[in-house]
C-alpha positions as CSV (number, residue, x, y, z in Angstrom):
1,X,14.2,-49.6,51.3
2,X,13.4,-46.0,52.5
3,X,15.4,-43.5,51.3
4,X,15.9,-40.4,53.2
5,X,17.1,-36.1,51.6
6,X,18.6,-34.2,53.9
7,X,18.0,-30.7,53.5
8,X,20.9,-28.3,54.5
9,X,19.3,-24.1,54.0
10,X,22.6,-22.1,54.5
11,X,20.9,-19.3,54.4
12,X,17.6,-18.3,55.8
13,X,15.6,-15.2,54.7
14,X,12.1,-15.0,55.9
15,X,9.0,-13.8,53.3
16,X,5.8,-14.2,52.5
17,X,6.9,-16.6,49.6
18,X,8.8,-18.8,51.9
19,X,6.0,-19.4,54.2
20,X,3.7,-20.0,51.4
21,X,6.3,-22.9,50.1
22,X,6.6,-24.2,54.1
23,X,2.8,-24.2,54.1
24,X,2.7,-26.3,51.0
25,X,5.5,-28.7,50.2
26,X,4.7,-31.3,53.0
27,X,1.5,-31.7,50.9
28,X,4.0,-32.4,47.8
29,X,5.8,-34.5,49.5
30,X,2.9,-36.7,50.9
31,X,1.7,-37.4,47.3
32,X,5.3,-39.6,46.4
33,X,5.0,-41.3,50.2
34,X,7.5,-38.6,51.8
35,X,7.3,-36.9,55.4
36,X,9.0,-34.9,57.3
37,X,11.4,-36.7,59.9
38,X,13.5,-33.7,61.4
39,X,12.3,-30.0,60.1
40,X,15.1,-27.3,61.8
41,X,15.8,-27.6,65.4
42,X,18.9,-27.4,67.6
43,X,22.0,-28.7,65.6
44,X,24.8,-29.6,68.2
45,X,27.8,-30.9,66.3
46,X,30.0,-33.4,68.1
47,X,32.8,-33.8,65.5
48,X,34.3,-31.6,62.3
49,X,33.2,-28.3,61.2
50,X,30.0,-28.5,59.7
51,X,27.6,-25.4,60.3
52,X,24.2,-25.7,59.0
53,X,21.7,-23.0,59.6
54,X,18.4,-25.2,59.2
55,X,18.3,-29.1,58.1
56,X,15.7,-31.0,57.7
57,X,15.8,-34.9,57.2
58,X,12.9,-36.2,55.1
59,X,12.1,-39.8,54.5
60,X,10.7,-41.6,51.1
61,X,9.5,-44.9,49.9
62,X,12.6,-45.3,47.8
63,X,15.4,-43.3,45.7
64,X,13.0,-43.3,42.4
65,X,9.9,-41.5,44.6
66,X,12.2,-39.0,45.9
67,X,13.4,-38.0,42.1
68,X,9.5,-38.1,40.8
69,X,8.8,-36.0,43.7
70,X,11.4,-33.1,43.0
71,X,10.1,-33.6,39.1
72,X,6.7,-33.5,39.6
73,X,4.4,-30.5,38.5
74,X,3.2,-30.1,42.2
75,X,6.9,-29.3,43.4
76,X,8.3,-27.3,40.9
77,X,5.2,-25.3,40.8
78,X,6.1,-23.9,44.2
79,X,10.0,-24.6,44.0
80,X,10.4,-21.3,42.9
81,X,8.8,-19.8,46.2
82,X,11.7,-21.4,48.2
83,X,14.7,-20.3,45.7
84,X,13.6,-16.6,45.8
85,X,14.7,-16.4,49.7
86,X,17.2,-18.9,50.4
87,X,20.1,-21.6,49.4
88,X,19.4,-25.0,50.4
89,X,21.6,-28.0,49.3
90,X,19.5,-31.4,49.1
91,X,21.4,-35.0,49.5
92,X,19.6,-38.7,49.1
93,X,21.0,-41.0,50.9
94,X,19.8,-44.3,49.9
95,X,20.9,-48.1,51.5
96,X,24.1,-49.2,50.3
97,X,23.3,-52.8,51.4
């Protein structure tokens, strides 16, 4: 069953690190069978009081290659390019069924 992170970056600096990390993560990701469903965009919300500045909604094989994706060598290599310039909360959301 796929299993999809949503990305929520409450704050967003820009910097040469963070384009370097935009450049390459998708790359990253690729390697554990992810991709890139929604990244930023118009966010209309239609009920509560969420604010996000930028999401993104990624999509994965399964749970397990989402978590050997955030562990692997090839993300946290360039993890630290994104944490330098802005705060970003990740949830999975995997089937319940």
């Amino acid at each position: 069953m796929p299993a999809y992170v949503i990305g929520n970056v409450t704050t967003l600096e820009t910097s040469d690190e963070l384009a370097e990390y935009r450049r390459r993560v998708g790359a990253t990701m690729a390697r554990y069978g992810g991709r890139f469903l929604v990244r930023g965009g118009k966010v209309d919300v239609l009920e509560g009081g969420w604010l996000p500045v930028h999401l993104t909604l990624m999509e994965f094989p399964d749970g397990a290659a989402v978590r050997a994706w955030l562990g692997s060598p090839e993300y946290r290599d360039i993890a630290a390019l994104r944490t330098g310039s802005v705060r970003t909360e990740l949830v999975l959301l995997e089937n319940g069924d």
